[in-house]
N, C-alpha and C positions, 0 to 999 in steps of 0.2 A: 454501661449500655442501658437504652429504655427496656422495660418487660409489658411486653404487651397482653393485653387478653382481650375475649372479642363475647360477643353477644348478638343473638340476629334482630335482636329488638335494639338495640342502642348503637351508639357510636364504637370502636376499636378504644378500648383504654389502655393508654400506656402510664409510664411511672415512671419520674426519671428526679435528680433533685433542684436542678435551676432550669427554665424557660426564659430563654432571650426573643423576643420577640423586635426583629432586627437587625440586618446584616450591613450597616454601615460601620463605620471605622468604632464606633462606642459598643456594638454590638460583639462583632468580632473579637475587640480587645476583651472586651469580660471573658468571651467564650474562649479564648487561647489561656488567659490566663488560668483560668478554671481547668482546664482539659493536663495544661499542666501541675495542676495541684490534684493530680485524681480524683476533679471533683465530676458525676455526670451531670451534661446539659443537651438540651437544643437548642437550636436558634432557628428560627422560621421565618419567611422570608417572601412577601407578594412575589420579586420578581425575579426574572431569571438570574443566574451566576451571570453570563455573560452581558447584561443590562445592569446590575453593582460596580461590574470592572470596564465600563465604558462611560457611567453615567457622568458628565461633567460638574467638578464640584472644584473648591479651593486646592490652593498649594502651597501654604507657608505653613511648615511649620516650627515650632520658636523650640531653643537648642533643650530645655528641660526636656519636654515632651520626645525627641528621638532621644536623649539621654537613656530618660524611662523606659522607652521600648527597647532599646537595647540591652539596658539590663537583665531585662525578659526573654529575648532573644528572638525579638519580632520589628527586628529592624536592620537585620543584616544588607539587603540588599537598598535599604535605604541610605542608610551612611557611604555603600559601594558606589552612588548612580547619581544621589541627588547634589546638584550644585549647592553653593552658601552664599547667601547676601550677607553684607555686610553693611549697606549702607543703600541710601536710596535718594533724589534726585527730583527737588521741589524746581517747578516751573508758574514762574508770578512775574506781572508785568512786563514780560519779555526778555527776563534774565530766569538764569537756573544756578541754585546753590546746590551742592551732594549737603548731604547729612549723614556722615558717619558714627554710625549707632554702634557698631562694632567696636572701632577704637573709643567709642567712650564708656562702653559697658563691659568689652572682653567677651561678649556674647554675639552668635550670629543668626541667622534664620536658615531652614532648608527648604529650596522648593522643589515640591514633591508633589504632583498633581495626586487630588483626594483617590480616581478610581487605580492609580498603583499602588497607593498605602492598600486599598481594598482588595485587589489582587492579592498582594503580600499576604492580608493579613488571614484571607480564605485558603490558600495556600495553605498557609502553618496550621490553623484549623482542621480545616476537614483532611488537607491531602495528606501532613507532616504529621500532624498530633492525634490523629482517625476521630475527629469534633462528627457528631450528629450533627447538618446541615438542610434542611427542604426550602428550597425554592419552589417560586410558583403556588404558596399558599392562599388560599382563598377565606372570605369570611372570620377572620381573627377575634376569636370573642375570650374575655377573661371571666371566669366565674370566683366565686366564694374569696379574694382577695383580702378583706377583712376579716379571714379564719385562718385556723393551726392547717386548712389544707386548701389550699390554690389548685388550680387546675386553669387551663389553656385550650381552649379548641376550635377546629379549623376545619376547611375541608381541602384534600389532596387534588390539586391541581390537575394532577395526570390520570386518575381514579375517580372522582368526584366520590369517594367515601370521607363521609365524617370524623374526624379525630378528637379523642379528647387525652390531655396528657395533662395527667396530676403531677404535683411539683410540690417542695419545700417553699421556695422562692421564684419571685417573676422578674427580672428586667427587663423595661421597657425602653426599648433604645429605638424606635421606628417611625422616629421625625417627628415633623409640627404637624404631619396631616395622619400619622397613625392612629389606631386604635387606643394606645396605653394611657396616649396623653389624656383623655376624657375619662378615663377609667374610673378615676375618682369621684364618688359622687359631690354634687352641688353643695358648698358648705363647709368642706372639707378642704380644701386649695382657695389661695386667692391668685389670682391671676395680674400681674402689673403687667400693662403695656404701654408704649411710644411708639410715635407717628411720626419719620421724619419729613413728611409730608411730599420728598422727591423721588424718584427713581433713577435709577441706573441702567442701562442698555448695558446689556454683557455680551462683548463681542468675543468670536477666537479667531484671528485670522491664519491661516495658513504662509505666512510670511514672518523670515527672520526677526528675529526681536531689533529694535532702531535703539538700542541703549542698553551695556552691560547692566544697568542694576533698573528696580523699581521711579516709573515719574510718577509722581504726583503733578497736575496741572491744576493750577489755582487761578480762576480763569470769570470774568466777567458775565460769559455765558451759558458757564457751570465748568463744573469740574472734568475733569479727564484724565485715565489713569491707561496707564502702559505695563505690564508684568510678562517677562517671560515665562513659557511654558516648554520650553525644549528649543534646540537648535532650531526649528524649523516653524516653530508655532506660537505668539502669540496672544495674550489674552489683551485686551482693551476695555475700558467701563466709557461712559458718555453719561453726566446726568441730562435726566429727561422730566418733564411733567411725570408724577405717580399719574400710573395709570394708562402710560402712553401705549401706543403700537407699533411693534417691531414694524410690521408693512410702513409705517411712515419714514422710515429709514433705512430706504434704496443705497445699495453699497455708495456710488459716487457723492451721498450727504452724507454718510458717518465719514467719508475720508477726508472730508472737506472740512468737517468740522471739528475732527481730531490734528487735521494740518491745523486750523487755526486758534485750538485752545493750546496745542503742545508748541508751538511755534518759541523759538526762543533764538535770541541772536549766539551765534557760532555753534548750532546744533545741522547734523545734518537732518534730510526732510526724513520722513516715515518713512520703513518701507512698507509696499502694499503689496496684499496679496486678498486671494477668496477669502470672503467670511461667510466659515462655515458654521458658525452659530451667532443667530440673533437673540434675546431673550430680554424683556425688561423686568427689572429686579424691582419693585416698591421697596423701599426700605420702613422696616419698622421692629421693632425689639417686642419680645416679653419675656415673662420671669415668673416660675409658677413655682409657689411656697406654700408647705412644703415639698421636697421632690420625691417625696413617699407617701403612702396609705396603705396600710398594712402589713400584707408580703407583696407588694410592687415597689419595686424603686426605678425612679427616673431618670434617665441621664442625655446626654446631649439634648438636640433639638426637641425632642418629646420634651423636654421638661424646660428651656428657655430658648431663647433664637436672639441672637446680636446680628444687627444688620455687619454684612464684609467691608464693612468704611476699614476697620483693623483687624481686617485676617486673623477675628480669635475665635470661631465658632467651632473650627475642627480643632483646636488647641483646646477646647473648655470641654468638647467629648469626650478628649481621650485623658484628659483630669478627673473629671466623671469615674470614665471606666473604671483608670488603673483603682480611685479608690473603692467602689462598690465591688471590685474583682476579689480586692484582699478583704474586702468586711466578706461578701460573702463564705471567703475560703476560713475564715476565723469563725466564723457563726457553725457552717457544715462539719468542719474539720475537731473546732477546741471549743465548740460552744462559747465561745466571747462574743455577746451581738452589741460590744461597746462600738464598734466600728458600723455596724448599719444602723444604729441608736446615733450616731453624732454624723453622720454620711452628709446629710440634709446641708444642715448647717454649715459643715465643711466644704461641700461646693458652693453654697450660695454666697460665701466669703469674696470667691474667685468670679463668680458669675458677677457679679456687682462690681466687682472693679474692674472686671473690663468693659460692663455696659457706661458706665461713668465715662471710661477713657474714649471708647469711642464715640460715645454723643460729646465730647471734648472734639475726638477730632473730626467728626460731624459738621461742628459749626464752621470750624477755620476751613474746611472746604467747601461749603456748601454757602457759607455766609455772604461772599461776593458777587453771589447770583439770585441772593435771595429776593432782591428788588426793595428790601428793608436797608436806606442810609446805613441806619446805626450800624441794626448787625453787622453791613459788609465792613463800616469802620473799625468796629470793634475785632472783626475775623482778620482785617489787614495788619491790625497790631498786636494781635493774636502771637499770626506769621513772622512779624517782627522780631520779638521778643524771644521769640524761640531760637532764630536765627543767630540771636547777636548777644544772648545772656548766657554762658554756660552754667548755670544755674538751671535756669529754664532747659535749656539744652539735657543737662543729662537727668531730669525728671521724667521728661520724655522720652529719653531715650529707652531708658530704665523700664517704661510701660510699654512701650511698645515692641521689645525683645519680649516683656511679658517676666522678665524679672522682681524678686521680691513681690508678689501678687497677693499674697496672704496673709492680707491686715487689714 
């Protein structure tokens, strides 16, 4: 538990030994696993509990990563609920091939929309494991992070008093637009980033999924993707100009033009319902090395962003987590800081090979719409090769279950 003390000239200081500053699935997971090693923490948290467990985010995740959590015991009701892919469903020139990634790896995907892994995992946290949790933080500022004493301070939401809570250790798990990720001074990180120069329109429509597994639509006009998200619900991508406006895409033009990219002989049509979310995605990557400076360490989106071309951005969080979860509890616990000393490097292994794999599969979708001959030649025989080489086939497949990553 934190120990507070208070002062009428300063802020409330309290004292605890890790600061997560972050309540998505990277956050969570550090703080469950910690809360189970009796280690103390907080996690703080802009916004509401109920705004974490509704906000619309991904849903695949690759069979290691529930493994992991299960072993931990923060996936029960995930293994209980969520279905498994196993294969998914290229749509080019008006025929459609499956690709069975499962029968050629023995591995499958689960999908589990992001805000019920975040449910689950605030659940096991605060309500199951009694985890210190404040939503509705304001103002998140890091101090002395390059010293033997860190400290974290904010102001309470529902109080507007000032906090400051000293800490051993900081994880910053609060995305690409949080506080942690700049925390670093200038000099000390370099920052790689990519531009894939298009966007994506992210639809949900409230209408039965038109296909048991994942399409991919490889398509002259751009791409177009189909992913269920429940019996009743879901998800559609549409590439657009970067940059574009949801208002330019009145429900009867996305349906119009998801009938015409998905369109394939002996498929039935879409079915249509409300879309209840328009949103366009720019795609663009980066990669910030290294994912530490001092006592803060980095993980998910704070510290790199893969565009969702392949559903590995929530899969690279919670690789993140589980390992900074166990360096922390070895540094607090046994004094072995081998594990936050090699953290860095050990994620950015994995972070790199899935940004590779997906600016890979970047091009073969994106390439036939690019208005560049070559590229689309080059992305058609891409497609080809993939298709008709089982060589090629299970390299592929291999990456994109997210298998063998750590080379």
């Amino acid at each position: 538990m934190t120990t507070p003390t208070a002062s009428p000239v300063s802020p409330t200081v309290e004292r605890t030994a890790v600061v997560i500053v972050g309540a998505g699935p990277a956050g969570l997971t550090v703080g469950a696993v910690l809360r189970a090693a009796g280690v103390d923490c907080v996690v703080l948290e802009t916004e509401s509990r109920e705004f974490i467990e509704r906000r619309p985010r991904a849903g695949f995740l690759e069979e290691w990563a529930v493994r992991a959590l299960e072993a931990r015991g923060l996936a029960d009701r995930l293994v209980e609920r969520a279905p498994v892919h196993g294969e998914f469903e290229f749509r080019f020139d008006g025929e459609r091939q499956r690709f069975p990634y499962a029968e050629i790896t023995g591995h499958h995907h689960y999908v589990y929309p992001q805000p019920l892994l975040v449910t689950d995992l605030v659940r096991e946290y605060a309500d199951v494991r009694g985890g210190d949790i404040r939503f509705g933080v304001r103002d998140v500022a890091l101090h002395g992070i390059d010293g033997e004493r860190p400290s974290v301070s904010y102001t309470d939401g529902a109080t507007g008093e000032r906090r400051l809570v000293r800490c051993v250790l900081v994880a910053g798990c609060d995305g690409a637009r949080g506080v942690t990720r700049t925390a670093p001074p200038a000099g000390h990180t370099t920052v790689a980033r990519h531009d894939h120069g298009v966007g994506w329109l992210a639809l949900l429509a409230e209408a039965r999924p038109s296909s048991d597994c994942v399409i991919l639509g490889v398509h002259p006009r751009g791409f177009a993707g189909h992913m269920a998200r429940g019996p009743e619900v879901t998800r559609y991508y549409l590439e657009v100009p970067a940059g574009d406006d949801p208002a330019n895409w009145p429900d009867e033009r996305v349906w119009a033009e998801l009938h015409t990219r998905l369109a394939v002989t002996g498929a039935a049509p879409l079915t249509e319902g409300p879309l209840v979310e328009k949103r366009v995605l720019d795609l663009h990557d980066y990669v910030t090395e290294p994912m530490a400076y001092g006592r803060l360490y980095l993980a998910g989106d704070a510290a790199h962003l893969v565009a969702p071309i392949a559903a590995k951005g929530m899969n690279l969080a919670l690789h993140d987590a589980l390992l900074l979860a166990d360096a922390f509890v070895a540094s607090l616990d046994r004094g072995d800081d081998s594990g936050l000393r090699g953290y860095s490097a050990a994620c950015l292994r994995r972070v790199w090979h899935y940004q590779e794999f997906s600016q890979w599969l970047a091009e073969l979708l994106h390439g036939p719409s690019c208005g560049d001959p070559f590229r689309a030649g080059a992305a058609r025989a891409r497609l080809r090769r993939l298709l008709r080489s089982p060589a090629a086939a299970s390299t592929f497949a291999e990456l994109f279950i997210g298998k063998d990553t750590d080379h």
